[in-house]
Biopython code that builds the backbone (N, CA, C, O; Angstrom):
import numpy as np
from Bio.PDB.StructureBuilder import StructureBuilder

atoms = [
    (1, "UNK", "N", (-56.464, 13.203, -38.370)),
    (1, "UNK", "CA", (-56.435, 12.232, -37.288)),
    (1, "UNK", "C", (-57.666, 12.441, -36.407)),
    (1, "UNK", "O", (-58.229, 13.530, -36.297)),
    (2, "UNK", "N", (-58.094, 11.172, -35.708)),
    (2, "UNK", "CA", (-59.314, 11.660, -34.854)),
    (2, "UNK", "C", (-58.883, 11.696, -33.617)),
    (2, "UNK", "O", (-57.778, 11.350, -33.199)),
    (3, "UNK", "N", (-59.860, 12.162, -32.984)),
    (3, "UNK", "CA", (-59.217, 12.885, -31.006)),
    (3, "UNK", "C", (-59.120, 11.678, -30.663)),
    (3, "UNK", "O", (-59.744, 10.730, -31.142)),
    (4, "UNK", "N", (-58.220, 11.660, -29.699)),
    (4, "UNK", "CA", (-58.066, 10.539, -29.008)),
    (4, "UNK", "C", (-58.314, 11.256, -27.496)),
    (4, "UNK", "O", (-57.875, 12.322, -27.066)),
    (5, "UNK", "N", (-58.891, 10.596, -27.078)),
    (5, "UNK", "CA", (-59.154, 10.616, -25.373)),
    (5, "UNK", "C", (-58.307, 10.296, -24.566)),
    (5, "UNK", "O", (-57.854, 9.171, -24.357)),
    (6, "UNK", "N", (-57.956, 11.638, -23.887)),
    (6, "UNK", "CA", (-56.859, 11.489, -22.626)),
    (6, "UNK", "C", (-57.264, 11.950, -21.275)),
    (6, "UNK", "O", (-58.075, 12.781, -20.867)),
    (7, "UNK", "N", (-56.271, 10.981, -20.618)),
    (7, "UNK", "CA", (-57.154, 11.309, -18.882)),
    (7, "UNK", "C", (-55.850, 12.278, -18.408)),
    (7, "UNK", "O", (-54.707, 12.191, -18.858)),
    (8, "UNK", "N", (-56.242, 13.051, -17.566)),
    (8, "UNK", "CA", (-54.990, 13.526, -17.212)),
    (8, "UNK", "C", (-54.442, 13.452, -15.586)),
    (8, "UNK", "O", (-55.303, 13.360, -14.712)),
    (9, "UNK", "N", (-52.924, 13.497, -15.177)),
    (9, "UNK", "CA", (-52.458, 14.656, -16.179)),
    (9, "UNK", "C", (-52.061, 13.628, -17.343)),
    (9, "UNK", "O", (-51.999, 12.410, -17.175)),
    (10, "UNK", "N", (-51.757, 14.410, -18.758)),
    (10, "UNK", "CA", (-51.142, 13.803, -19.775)),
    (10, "UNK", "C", (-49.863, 14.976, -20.320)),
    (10, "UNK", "O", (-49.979, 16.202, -20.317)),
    (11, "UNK", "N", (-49.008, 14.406, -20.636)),
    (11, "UNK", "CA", (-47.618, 15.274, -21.315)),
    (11, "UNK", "C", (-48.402, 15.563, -22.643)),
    (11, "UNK", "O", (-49.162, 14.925, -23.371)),
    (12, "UNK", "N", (-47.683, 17.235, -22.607)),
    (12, "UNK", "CA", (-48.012, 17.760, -23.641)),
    (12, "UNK", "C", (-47.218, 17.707, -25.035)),
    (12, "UNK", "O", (-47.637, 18.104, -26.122)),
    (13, "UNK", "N", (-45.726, 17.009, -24.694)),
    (13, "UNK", "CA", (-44.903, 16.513, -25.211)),
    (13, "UNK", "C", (-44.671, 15.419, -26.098)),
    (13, "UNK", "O", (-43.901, 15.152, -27.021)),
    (14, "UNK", "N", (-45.929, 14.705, -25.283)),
    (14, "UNK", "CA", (-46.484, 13.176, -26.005)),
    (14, "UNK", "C", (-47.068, 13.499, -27.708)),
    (14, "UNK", "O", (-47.000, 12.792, -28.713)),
    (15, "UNK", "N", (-47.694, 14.992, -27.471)),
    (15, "UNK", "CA", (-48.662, 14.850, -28.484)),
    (15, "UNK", "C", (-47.907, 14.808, -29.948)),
    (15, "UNK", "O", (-46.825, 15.373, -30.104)),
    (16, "UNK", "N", (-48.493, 14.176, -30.883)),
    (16, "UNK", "CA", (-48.108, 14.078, -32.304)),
    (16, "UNK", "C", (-47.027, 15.201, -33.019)),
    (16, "UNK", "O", (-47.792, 16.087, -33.400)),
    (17, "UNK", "N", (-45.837, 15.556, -33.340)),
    (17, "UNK", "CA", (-45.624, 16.817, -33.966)),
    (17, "UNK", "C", (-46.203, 17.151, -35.355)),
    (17, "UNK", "O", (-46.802, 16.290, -35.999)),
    (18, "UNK", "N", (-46.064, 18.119, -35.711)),
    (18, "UNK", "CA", (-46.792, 18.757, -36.832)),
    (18, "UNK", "C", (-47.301, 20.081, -36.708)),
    (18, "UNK", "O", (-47.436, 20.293, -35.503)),
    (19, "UNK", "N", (-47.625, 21.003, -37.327)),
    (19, "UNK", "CA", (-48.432, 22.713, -37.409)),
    (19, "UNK", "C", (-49.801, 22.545, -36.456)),
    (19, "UNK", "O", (-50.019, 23.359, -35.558)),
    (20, "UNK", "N", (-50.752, 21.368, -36.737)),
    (20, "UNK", "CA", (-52.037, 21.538, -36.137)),
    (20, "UNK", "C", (-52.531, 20.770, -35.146)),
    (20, "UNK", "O", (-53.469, 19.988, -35.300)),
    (21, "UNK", "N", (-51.779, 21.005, -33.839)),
    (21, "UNK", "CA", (-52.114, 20.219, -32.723)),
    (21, "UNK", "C", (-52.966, 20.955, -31.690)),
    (21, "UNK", "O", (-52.796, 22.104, -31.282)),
    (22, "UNK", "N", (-53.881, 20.111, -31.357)),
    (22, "UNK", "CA", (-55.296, 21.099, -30.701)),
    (22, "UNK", "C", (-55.592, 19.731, -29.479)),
    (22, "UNK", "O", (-55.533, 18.504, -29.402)),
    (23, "UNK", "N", (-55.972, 21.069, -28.572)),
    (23, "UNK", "CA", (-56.711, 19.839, -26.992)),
    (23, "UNK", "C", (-58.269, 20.877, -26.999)),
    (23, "UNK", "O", (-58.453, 22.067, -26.741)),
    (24, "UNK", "N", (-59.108, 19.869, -27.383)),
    (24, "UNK", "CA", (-60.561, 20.108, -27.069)),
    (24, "UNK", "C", (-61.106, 19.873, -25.962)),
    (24, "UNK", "O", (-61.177, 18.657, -25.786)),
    (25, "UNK", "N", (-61.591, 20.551, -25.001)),
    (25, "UNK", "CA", (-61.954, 20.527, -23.806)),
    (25, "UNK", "C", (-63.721, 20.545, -23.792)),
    (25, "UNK", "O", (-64.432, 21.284, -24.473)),
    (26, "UNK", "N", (-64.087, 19.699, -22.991)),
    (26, "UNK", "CA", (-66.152, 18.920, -23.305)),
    (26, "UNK", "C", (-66.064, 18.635, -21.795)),
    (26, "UNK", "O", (-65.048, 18.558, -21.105)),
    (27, "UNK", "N", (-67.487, 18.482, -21.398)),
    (27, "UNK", "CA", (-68.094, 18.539, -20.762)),
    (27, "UNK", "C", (-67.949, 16.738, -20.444)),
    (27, "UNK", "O", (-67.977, 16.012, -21.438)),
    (28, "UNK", "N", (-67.854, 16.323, -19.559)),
    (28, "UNK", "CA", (-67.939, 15.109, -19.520)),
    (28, "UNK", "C", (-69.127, 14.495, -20.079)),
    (28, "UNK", "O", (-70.019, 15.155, -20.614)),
    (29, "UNK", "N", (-69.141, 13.318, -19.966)),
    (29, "UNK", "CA", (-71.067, 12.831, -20.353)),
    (29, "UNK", "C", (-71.354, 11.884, -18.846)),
    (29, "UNK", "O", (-70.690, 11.361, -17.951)),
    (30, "UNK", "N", (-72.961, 12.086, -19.293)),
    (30, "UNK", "CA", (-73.703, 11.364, -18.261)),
    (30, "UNK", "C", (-74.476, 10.475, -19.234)),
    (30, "UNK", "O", (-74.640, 10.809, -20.407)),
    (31, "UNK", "N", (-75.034, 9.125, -18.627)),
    (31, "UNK", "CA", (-75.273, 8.293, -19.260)),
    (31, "UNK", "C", (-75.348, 8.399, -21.283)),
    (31, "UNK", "O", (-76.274, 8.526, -22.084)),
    (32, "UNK", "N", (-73.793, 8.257, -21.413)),
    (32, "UNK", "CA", (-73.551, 8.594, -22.812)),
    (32, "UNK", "C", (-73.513, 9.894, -23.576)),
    (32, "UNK", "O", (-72.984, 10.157, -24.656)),
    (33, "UNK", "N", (-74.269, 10.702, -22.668)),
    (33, "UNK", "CA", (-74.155, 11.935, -23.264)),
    (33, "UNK", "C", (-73.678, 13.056, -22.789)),
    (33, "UNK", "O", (-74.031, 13.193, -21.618)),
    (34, "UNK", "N", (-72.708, 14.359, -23.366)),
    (34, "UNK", "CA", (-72.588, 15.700, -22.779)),
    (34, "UNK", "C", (-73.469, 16.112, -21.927)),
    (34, "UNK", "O", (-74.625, 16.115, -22.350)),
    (35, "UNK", "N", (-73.253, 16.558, -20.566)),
    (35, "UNK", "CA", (-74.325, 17.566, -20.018)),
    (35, "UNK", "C", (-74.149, 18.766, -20.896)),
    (35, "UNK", "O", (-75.177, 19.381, -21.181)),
    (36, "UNK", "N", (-72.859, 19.251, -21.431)),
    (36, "UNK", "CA", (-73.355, 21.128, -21.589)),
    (36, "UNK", "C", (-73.806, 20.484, -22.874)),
    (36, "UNK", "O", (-73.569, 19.511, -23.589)),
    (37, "UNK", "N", (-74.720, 21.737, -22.771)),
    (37, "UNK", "CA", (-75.792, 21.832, -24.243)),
    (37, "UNK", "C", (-74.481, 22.515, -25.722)),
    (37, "UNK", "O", (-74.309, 22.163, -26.889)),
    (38, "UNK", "N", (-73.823, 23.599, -24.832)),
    (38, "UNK", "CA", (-73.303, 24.336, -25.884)),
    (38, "UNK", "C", (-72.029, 22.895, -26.930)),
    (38, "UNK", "O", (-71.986, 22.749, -28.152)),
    (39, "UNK", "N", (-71.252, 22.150, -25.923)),
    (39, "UNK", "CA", (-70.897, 20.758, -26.509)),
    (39, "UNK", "C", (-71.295, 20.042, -27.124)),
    (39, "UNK", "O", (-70.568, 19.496, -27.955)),
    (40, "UNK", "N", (-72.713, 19.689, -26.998)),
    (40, "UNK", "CA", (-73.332, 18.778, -27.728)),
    (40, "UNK", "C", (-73.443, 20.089, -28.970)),
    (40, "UNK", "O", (-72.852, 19.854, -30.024)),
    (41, "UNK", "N", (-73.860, 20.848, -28.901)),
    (41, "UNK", "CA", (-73.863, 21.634, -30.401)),
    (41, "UNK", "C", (-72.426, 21.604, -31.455)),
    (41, "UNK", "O", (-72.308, 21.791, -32.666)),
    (42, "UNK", "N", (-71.548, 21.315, -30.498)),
    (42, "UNK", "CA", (-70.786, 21.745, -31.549)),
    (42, "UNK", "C", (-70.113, 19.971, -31.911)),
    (42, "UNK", "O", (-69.524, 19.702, -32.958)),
    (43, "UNK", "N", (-70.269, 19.378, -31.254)),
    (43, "UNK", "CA", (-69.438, 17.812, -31.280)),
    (43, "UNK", "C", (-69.685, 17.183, -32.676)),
    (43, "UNK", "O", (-68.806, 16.383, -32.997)),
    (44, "UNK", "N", (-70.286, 17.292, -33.221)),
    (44, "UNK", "CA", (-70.297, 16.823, -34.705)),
    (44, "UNK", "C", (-69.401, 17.290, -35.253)),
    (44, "UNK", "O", (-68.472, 16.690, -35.795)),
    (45, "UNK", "N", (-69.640, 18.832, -35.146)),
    (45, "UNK", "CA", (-68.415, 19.517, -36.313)),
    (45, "UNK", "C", (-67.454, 19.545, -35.794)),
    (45, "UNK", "O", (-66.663, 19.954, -36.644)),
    (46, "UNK", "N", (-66.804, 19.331, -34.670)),
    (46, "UNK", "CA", (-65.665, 19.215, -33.884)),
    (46, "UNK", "C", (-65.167, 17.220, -34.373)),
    (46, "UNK", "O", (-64.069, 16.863, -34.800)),
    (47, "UNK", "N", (-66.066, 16.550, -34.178)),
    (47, "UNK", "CA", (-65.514, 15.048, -34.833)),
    (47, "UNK", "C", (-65.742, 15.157, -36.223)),
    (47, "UNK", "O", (-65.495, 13.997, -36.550)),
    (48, "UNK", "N", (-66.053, 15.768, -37.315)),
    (48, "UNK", "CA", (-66.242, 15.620, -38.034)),
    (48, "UNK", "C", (-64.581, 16.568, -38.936)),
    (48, "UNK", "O", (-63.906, 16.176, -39.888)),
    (49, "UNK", "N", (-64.472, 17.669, -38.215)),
    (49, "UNK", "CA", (-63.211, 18.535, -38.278)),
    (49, "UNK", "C", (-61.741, 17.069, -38.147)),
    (49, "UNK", "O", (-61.087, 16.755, -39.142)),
    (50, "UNK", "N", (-61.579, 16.584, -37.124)),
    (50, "UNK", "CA", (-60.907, 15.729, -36.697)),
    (50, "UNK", "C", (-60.881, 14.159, -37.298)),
    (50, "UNK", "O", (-60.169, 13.235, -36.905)),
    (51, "UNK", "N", (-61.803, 14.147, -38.290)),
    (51, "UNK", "CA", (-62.126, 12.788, -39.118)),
    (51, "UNK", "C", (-60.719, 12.187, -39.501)),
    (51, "UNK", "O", (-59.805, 12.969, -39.763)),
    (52, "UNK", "N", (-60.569, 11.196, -39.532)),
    (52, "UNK", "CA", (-59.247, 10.367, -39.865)),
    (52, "UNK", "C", (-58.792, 10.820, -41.084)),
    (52, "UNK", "O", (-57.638, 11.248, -41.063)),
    (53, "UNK", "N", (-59.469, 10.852, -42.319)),
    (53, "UNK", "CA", (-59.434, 11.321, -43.527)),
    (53, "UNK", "C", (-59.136, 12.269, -44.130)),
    (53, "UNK", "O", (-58.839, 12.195, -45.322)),
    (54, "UNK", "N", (-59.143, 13.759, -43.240)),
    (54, "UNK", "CA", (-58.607, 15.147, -43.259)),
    (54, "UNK", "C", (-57.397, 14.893, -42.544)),
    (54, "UNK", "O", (-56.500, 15.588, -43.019)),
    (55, "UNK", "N", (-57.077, 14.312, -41.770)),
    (55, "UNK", "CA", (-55.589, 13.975, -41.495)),
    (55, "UNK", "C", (-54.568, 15.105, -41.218)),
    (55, "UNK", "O", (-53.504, 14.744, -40.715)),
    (56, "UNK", "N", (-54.729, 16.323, -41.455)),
    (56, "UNK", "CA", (-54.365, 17.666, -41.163)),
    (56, "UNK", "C", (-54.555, 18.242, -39.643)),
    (56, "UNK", "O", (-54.015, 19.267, -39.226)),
    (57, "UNK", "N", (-55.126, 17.683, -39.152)),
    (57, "UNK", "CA", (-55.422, 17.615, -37.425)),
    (57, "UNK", "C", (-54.942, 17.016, -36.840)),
    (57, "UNK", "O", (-54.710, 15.951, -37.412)),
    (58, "UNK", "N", (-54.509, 17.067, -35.662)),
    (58, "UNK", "CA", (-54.583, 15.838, -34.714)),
    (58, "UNK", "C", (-54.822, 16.769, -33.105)),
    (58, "UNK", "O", (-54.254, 17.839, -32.886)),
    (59, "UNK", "N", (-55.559, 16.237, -32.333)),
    (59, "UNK", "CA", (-56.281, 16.805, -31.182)),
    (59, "UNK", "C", (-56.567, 15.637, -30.052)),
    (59, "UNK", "O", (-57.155, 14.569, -30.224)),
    (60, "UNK", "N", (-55.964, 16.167, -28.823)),
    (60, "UNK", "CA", (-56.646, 15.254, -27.764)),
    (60, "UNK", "C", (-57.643, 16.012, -27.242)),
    (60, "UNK", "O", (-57.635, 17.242, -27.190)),
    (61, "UNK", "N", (-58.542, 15.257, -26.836)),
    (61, "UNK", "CA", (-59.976, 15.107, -25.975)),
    (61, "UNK", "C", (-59.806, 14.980, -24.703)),
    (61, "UNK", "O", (-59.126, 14.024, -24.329)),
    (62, "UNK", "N", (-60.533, 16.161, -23.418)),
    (62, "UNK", "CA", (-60.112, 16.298, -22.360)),
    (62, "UNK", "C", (-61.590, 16.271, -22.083)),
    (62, "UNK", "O", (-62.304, 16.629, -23.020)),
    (63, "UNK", "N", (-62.246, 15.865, -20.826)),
    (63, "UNK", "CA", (-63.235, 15.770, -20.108)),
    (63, "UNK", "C", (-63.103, 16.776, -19.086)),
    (63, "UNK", "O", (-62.158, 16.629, -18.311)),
    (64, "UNK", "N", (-63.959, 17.899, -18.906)),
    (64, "UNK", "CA", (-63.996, 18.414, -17.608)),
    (64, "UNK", "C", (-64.691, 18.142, -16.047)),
    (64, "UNK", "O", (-64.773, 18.532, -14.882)),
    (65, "UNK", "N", (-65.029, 17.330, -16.868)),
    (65, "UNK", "CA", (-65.668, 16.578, -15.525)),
    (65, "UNK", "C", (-67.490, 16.591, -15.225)),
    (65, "UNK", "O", (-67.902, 16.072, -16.262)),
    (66, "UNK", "N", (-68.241, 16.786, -14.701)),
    (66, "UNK", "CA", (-69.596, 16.672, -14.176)),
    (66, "UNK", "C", (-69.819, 17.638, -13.855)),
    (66, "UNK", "O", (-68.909, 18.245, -13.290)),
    (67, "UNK", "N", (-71.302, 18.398, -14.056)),
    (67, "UNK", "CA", (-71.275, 19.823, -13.886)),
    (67, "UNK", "C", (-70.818, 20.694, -12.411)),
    (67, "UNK", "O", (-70.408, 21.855, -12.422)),
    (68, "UNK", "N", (-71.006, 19.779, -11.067)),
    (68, "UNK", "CA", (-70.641, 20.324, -10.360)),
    (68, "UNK", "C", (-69.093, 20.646, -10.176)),
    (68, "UNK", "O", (-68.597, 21.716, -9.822)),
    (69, "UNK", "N", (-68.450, 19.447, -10.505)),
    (69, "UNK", "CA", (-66.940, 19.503, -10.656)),
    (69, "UNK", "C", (-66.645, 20.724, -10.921)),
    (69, "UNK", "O", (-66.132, 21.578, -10.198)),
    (70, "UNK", "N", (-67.118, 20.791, -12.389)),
    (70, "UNK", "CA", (-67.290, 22.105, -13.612)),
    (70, "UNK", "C", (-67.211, 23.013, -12.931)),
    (70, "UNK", "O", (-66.077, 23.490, -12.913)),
    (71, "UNK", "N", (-68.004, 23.560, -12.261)),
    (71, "UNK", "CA", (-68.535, 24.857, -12.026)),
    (71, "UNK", "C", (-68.204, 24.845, -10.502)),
    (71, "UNK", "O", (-69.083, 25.246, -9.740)),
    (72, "UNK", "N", (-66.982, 24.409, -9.976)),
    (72, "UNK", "CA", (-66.464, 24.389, -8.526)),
    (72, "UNK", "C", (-65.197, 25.311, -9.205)),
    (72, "UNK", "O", (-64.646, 25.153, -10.295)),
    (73, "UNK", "N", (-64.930, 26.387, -8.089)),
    (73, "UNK", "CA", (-63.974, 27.438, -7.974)),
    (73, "UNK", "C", (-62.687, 26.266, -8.437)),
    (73, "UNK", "O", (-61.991, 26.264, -9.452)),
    (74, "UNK", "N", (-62.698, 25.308, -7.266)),
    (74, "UNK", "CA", (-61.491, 24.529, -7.194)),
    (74, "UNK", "C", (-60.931, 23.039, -8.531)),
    (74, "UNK", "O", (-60.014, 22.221, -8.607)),
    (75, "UNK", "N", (-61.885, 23.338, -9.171)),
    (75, "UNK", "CA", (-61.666, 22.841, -10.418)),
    (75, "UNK", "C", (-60.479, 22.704, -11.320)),
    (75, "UNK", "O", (-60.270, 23.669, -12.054)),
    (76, "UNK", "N", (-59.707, 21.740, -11.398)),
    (76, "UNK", "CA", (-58.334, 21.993, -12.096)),
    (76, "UNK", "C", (-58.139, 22.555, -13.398)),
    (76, "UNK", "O", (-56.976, 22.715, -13.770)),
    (77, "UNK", "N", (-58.942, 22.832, -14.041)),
    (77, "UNK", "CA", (-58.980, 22.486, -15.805)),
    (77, "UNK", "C", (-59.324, 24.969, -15.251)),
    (77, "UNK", "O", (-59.318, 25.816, -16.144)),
    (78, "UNK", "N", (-59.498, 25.264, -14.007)),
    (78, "UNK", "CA", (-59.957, 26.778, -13.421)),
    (78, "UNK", "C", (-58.639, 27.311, -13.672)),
    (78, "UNK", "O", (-58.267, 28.409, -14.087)),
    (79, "UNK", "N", (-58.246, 26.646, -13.449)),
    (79, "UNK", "CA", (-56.541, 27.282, -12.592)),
    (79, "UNK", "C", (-55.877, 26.737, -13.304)),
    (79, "UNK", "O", (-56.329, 25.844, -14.020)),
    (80, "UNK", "N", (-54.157, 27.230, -13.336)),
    (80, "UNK", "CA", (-53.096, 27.201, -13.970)),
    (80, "UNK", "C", (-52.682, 25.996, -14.396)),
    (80, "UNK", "O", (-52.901, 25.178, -13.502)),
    (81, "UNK", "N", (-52.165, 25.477, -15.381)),
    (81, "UNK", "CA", (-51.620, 26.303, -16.842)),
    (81, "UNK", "C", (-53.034, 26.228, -17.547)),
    (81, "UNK", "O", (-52.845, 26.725, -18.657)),
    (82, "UNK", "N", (-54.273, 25.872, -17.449)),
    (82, "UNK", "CA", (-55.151, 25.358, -18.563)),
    (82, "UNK", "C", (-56.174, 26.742, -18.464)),
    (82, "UNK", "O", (-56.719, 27.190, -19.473)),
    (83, "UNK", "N", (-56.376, 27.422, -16.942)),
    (83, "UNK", "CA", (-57.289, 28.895, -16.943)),
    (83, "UNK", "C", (-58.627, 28.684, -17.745)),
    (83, "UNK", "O", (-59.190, 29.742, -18.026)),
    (84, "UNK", "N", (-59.179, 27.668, -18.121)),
    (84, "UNK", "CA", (-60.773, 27.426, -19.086)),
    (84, "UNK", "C", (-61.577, 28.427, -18.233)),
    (84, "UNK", "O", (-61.681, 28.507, -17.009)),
    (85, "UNK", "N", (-62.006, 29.016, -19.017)),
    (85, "UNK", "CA", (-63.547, 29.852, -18.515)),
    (85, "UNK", "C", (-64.821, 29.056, -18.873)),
    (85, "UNK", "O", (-65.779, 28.946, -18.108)),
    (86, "UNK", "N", (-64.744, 28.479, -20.173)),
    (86, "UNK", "CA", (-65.871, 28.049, -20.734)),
    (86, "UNK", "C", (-65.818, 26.734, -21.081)),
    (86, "UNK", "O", (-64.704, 26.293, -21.362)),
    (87, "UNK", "N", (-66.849, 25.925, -21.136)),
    (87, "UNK", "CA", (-66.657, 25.436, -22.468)),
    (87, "UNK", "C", (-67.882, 24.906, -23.248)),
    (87, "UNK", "O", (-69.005, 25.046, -22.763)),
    (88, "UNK", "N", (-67.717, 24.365, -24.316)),
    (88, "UNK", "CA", (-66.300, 23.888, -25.277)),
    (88, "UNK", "C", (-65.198, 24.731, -25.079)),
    (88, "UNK", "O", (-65.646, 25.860, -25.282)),
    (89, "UNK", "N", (-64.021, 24.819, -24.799)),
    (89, "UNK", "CA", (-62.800, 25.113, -25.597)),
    (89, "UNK", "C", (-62.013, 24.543, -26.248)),
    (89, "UNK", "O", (-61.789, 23.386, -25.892)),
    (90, "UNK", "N", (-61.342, 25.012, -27.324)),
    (90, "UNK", "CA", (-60.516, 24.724, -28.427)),
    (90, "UNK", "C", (-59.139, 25.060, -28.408)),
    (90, "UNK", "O", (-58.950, 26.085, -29.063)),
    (91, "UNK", "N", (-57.794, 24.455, -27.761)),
    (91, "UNK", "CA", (-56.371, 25.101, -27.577)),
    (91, "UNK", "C", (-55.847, 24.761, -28.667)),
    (91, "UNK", "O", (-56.238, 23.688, -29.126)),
    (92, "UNK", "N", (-54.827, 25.516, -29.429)),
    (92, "UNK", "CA", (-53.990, 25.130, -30.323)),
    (92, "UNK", "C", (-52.452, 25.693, -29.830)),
    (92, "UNK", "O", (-51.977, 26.800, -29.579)),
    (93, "UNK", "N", (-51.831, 23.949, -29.840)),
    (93, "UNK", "CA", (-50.734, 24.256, -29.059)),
    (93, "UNK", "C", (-49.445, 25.056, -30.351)),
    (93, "UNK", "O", (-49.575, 24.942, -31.570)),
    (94, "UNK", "N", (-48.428, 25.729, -29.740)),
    (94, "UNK", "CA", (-47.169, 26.548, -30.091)),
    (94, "UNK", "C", (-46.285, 25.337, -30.480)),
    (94, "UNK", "O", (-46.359, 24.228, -29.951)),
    (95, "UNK", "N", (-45.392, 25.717, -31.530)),
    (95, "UNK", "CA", (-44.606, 25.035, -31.457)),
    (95, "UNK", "C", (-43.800, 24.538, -30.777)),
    (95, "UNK", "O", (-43.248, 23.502, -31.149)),
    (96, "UNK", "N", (-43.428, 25.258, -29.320)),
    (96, "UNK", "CA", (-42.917, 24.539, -27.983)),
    (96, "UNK", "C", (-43.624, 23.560, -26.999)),
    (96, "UNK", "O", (-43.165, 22.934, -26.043)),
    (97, "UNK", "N", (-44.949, 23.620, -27.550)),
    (97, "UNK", "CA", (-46.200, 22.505, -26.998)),
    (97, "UNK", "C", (-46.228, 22.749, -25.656)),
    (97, "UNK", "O", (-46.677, 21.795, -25.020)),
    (98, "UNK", "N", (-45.774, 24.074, -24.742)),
    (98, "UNK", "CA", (-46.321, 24.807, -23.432)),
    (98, "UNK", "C", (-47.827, 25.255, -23.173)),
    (98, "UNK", "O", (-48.654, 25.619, -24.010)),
    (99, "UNK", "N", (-47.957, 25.137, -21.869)),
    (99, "UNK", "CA", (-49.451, 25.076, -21.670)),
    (99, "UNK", "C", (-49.644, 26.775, -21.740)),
    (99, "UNK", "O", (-50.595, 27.414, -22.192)),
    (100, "UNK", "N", (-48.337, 27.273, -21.100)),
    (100, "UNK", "CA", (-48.530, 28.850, -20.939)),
    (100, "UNK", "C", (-48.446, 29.695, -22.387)),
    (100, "UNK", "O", (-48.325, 30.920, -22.357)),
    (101, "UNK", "N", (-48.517, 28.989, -23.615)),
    (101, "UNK", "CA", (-48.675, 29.400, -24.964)),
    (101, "UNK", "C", (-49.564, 28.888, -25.747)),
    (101, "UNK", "O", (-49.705, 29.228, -26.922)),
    (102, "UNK", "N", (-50.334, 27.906, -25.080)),
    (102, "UNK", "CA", (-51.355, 27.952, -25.789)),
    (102, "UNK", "C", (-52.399, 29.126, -26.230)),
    (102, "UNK", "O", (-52.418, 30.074, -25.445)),
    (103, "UNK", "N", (-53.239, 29.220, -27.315)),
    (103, "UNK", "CA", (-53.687, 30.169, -27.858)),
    (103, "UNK", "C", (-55.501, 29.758, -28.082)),
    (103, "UNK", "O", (-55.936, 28.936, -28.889)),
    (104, "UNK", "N", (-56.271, 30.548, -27.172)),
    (104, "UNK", "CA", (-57.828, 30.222, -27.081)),
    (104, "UNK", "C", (-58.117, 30.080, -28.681)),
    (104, "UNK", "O", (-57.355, 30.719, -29.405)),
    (105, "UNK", "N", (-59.270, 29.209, -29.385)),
    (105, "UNK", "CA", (-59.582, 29.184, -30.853)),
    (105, "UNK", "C", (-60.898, 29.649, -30.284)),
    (105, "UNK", "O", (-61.182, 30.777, -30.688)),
    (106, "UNK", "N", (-61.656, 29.198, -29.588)),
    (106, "UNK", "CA", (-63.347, 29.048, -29.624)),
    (106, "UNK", "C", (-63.493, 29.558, -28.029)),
    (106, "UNK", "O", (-64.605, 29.638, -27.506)),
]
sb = StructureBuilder()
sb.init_structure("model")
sb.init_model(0)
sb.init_chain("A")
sb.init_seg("    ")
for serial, (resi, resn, name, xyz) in enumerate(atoms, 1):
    if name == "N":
        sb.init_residue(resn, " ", resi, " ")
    sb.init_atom(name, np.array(xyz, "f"), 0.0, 1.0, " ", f" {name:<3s}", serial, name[0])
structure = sb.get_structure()
């Protein structure tokens, strides 16, 4: 399945069931494109992982916002349940689809 883009908040409950459910976390874009560099490196193989055709995936797409957003203490995506240090990050949710079990990939 390919990512579908969600604004949040979004239920984590919503998402598809199945073994391989993942929330990819990117850098927002500015005129069309990622600011972080390390995102744009990996976004091919991250849409290309998620291609309709491998169908073994399914993943929502989260925006962190604009770099200052980003890199503000008070940043939601900082703090609880989601704690991102970096990104890209890669969550792969538990079979209870809790934010407090999600498990870092990348």
């Amino acid at each position: 399945m390919p990512l579908e883009e969600v604004e949040l908040p979004f239920d984590t409950d919503s998402l598809k069931n199945g073994r391989n459910r993942f929330i990819v976390f990117f850098s927002s874009r500015v005129d069309g494109r990622l600011w972080c560099p390390d995102c744009v490196a990996v976004e091919g193989l991250v849409n290309n992982t998620f291609r309709p055709e491998h169908g073994q995936y399914y993943g929502v797409l989260v925006y962190v916002g604009q770099k200052a957003e980003w890199k503000s203490e008070n940043c939601i995506f900082r703090r609880e349940p989601w704690c991102i240090t970096a990104i890209p990050t890669i969550m792969k949710l538990d079979k209870a689809r809790h934010p407090s079990t999600f498990r870092y990939i990348y």
